[in-house]
N, C-alpha and C positions, 0 to 999 in steps of 0.2 A: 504494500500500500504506500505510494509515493505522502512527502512528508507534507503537512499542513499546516499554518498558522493558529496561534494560539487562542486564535477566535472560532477561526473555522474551524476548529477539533473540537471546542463544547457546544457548539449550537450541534455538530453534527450529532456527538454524543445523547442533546437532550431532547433530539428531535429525532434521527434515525434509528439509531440503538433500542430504541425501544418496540419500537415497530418490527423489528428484525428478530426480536429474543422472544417479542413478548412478556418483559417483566411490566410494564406498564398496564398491562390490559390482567381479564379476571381469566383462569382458566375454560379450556373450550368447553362448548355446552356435551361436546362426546365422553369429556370426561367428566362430568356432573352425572350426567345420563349411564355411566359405566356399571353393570349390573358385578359387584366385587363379589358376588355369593358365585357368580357365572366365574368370574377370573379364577376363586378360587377349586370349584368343582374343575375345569379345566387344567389346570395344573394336577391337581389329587390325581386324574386320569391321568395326566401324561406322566407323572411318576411313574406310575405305576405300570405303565404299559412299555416307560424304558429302561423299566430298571434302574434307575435312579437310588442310591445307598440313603441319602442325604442332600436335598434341595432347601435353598434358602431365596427366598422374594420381599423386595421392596418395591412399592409404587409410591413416589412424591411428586408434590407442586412447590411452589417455590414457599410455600411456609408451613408445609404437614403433612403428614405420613397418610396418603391415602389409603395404601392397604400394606399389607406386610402378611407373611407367610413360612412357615418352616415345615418342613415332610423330611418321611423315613427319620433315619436319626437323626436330624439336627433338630434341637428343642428349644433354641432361642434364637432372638434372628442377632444377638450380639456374636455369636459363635463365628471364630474367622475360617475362612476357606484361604487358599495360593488365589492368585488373583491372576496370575500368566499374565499378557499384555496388555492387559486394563491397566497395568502396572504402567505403564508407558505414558497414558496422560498423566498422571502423576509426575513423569520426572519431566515432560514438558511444561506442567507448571511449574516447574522449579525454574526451568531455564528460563520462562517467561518474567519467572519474578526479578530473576539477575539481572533481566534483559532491561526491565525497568528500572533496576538502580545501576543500569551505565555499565554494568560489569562483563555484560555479554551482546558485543554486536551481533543480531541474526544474518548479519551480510558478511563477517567475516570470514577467512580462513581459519579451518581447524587448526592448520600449523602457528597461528596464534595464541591459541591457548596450548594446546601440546604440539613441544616445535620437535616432538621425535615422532609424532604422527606418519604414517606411511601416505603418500599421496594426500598432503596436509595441506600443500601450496593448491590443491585441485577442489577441496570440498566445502562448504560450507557449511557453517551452523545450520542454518535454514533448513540445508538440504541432508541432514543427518536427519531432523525435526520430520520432514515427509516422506523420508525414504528414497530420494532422488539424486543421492551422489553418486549412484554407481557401482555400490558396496554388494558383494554378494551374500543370498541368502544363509548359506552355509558356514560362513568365516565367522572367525573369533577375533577377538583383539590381540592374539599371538601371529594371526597370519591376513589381516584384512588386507583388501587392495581394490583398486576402482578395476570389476573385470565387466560392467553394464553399462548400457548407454546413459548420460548424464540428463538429468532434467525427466528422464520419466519415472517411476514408481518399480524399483524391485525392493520390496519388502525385504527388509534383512535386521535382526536383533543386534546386529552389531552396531549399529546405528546409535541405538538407546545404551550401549554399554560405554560408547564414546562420550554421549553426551553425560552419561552420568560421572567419567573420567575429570568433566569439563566443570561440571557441577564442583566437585570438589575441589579444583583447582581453583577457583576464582568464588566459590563459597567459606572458603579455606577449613571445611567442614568435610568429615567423611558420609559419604551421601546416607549412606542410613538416619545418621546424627541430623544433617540439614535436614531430608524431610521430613522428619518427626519435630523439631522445632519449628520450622516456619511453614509446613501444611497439616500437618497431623493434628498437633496439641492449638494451634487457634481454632481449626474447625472441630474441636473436640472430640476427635475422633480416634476414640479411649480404645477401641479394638482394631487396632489398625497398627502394622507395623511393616518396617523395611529390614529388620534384624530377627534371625533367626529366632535366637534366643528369647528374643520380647513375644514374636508369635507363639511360643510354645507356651510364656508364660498366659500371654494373650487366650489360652484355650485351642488353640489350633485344631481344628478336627482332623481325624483318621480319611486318609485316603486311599482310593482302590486306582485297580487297573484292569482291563477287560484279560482273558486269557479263553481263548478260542469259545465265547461269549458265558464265560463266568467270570465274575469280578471279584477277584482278590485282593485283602489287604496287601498295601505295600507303603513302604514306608518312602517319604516323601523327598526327593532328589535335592533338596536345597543346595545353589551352588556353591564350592567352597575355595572358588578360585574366583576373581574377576574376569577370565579368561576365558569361563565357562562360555557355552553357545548361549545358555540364556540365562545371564547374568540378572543380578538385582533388578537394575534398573530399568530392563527390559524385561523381567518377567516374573520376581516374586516377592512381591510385594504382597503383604496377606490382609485382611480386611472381613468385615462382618457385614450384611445387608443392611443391617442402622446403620453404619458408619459410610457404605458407599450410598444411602438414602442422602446425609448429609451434603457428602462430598458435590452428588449431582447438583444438591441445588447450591452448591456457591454457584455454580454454571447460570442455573434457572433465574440466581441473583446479580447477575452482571460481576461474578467473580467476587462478592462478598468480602472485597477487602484483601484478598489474597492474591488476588492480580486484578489489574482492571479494566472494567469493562472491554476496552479498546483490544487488550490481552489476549481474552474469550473469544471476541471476533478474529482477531489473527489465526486463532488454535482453532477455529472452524473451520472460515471462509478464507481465511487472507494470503495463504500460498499453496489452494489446494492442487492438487495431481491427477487426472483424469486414470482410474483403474478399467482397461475392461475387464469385466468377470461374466459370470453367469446373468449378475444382476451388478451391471457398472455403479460406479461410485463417485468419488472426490475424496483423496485423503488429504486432511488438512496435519496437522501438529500431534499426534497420538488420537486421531478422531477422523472416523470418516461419515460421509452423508452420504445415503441414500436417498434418490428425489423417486423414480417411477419404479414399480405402478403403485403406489404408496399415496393415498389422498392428501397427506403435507409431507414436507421433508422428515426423514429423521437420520439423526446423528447415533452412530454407536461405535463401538470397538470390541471384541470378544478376547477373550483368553485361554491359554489350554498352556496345562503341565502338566505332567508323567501322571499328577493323583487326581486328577480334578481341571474344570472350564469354569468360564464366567464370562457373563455378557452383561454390557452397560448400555440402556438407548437414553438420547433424548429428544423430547419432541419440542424444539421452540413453539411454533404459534401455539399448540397446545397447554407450552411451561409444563410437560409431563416431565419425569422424569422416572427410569426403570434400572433395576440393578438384580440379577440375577447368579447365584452364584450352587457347584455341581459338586462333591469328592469326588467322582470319578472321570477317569482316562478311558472312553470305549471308540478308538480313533472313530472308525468307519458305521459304526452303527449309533449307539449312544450319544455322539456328539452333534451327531447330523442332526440327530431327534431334538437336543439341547435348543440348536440354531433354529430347529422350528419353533419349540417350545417358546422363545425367547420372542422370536415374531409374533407369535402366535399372542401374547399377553399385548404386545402392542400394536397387535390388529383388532382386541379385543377393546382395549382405549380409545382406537379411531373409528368405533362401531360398525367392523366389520366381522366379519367369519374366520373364525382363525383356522388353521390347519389342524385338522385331527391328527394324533396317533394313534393308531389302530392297536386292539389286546395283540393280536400275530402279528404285528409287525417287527420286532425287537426278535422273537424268534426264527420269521422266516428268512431277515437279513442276516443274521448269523450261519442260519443253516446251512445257504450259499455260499457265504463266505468260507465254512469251514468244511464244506465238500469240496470246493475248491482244494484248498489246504491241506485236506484228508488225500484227495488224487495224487497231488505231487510228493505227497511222503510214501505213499503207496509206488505209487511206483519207482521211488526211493528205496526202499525197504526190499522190493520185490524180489531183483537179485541174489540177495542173501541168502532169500528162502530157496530160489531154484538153482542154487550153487550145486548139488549134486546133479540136476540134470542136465547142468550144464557140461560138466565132467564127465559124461557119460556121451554127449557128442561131440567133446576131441576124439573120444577114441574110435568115435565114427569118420575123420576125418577132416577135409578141412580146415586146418589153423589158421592159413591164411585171411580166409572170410570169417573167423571167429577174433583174429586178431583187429583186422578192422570194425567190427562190432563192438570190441571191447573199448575201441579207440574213440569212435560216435558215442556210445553210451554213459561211459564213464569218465569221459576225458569234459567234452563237450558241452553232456548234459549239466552237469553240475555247476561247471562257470557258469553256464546260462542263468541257471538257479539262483547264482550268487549274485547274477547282475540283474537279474529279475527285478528288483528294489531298485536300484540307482536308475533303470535306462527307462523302466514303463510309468516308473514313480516320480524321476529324477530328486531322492532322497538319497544320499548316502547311507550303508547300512547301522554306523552307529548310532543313527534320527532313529532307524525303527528300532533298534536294539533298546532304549527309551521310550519311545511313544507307540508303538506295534510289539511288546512282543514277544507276542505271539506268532506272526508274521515271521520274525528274525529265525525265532526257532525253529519253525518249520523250516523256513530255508535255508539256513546254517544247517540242522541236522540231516536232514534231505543230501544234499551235497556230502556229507559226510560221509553218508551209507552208501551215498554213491562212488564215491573214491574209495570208503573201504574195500566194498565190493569189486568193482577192479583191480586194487593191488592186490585181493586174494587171486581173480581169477588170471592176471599178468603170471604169478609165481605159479599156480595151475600148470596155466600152456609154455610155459619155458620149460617146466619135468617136464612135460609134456613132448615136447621137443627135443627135448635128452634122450629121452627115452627112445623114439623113433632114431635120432641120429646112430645112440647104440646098439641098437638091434639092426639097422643099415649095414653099420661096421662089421658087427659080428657077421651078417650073411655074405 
């Protein structure tokens, strides 16, 4: 947003800003009209239908808790979940607040604030803030580098581990420490923490992970390097539905003092990224908007780590505001369901029809998937079991065509397996190792049995070959 004079920035402020957010006007009549016994029989169903361990719901306007809800275990809506990249407006409000006390140009180079930055003279603040420097999705802050085209949108966590690098540099604060003082403890937001430790005291709930579609406790990945792929900054940050109830509405409040107004508009509209998806976007600052087929815009950002998701909407003209949060990791089925569930509550505020989940649906997506998965370990495995009959047609002949068989089947098939994850997914397989896996172990093991089974039947047909060479000789 090119810079303005000190008149024209508060007439715009007291005249446009409000009409844009909405804190001026009462909330929409959809949301007066919102039948909350419906929002929450809708939810009890989709728990229930996704298998859901522990769900947690808030619904705010900008001065009170319209509804709130907690299913399966969680029994209070203070109870914190990981909040995965929800965590990400958070550390862009930090940057925003620096940005306002002069401390952080959003038009600078990274190699400004960190001059060992790798491609530091190339990035900018700005474009760490919407994903648009280039960085790849995969890199860490041990090995980043600009490998995408600059100016558009490759989503990558490295992003938010830099800026939170940035934070503490020029916050002269260790980021956990800065946002619990200057966002956490002003919005009072007593269950809400950036440090391991505080969240455990915090209450943290137990998290699951799907395993070929039963969900296992497992104990929660928190990172213990800054290195990590999805560092604090950028993904765990932990938090309660009161407290992201809150959080929203500083938003709903033109920034409530913790950054302002002008801030909020930036961290929406003011250097967004055109995404195409399934259903395009705009990502702004830690926040993206969706405008069609959606009756008003709404702004959200979702989150996912190894034990648990979470999803945040808001609706300015509305002044709604939604915070949604999961324990569990069910990549391919559970989460997708989550994404519905989550539209689903804010189709139900813009009095529309929200997506069902079906009782069989949670099942028959699984079943799929895990026949899937059952075939290729099956046919993994298979070998092993027909290893004698297989040794039974060397001595019928043929090694040569049993040796290229061995070479196709167990040479081939396997890598294939192994690459199976990175080339149809393009995931590296230590993502699924983390977030799938069940996925990982099927195809790690798979591969296994298949190479096992080769090197037994390699040393087979070489006797094998001995043998005929010595009986050759001897005749």
């Amino acid at each position: 947003m090119k810079k303005k004079r000190l008149f024209c920035a508060a007439t715009a402020a007291a005249l446009i800003l409000p009409l844009l957010f909405g804190w001026a006007k009462p909330v929409s009549a959809a949301a007066h009209q919102t039948d909350f016994d419906r929002v929450d029989a809708y939810l009890r169903s989709c728990v229930e239908n996704a298998h859901i361990p522990a769900l947690s719901v808030t619904v705010v306007d900008r001065e009170a808790v319209l509804f709130s809800g907690c299913y399966g275990e969680c029994g209070s809506a203070d109870t914190p979940f990981l909040l995965g990249s929800v965590s990400k407006s958070f550390t862009a409000v930090c940057v925003m607040q620096l940005a306002e006390q002069g401390k952080i140009n959003l038009n600078e180079k990274l190699s400004a604030y960190l001059p060992d930055a790798a491609d530091g003279d190339e990035i900018t603040v700005r474009q760490l803030l919407n994903h648009s420097g280039g960085l790849g999705e995969h890199q860490t802050l041990e090995n980043y580098h600009i490998v995408n085209a600059q100016g558009e949108h490759h989503y990558a966590n490295v992003n938010y581990s830099l800026l939170g690098r940035i934070i503490e540099k020029v916050g002269g604060l260790p980021y956990e420490e800065y946002a619990a003082r200057n966002v956490f403890a002003p919005l009072g937001l007593s269950h809400t923490a950036a440090a391991w430790e505080q969240s455990v005291k915090n209450g943290l709930i137990d998290g699951y992970t799907d395993y070929w579609g039963f969900q296992l406790k497992r104990s929660h990945q928190y990172p213990t390097s800054e290195n990590a792929w999805v560092s604090v900054p950028a993904g765990y940050l932990s938090s309660s539905a009161n407290d992201l109830g809150r959080y929203l509405q500083m938003y709903l409040n033109g920034g409530a003092g913790i950054i302002s107004p002008q801030s909020v508009e930036k961290m929406f509209y003011g250097d967004t990224v055109y995404v195409e998806d399934d259903v395009p976007f705009w990502y702004g600052y830690g926040w993206a908007t969706v405008k069609e087929p959606l009756p008003e815009p709404v702004l959200r950002h979702s989150g996912l780590v190894e034990t648990g998701t979470s999803c945040v909407f808001i609706i300015p003209e509305s002044g709604l505001g939604v915070a949604i949060t999961a324990n569990v990791n069910d990549y391919f089925v559970a989460n997708e369901m989550m994404d519905s569930l989550g539209w689903g509550v804010v189709m139900l505020l813009l009095g529309e029809e929200p997506e069902e989940i079906g009782a069989y649906d949670y099942l028959a997506s699984h079943l799929r998937i895990d026949l899937i998965m059952l075939a290729v370990f099956t046919a993994a495995a298979l070998p092993l079991f027909r290893l004698p009959r297989w040794r039974k047609k060397l001595s019928g002949g043929k090694p040569v065509r049993q040796a290229l068989f061995l070479g196709a089947y167990h040479l081939i098939f396997p890598i294939f397996c192994l690459l199976l994850v990175p080339i149809f997914f393009q995931t590296p397989l230590w993502v699924a190792r983390a977030f799938v896996p069940d996925v990982f172990l099927t195809v790690v093991l798979s591969a296994a049995l298949l190479f096992a089974a080769g090197a037994i039947k390699a040393i087979l047909l070489v006797r094998f070959l001995r043998r005929e060479k010595r009986a050759s000789g001897v005749q």
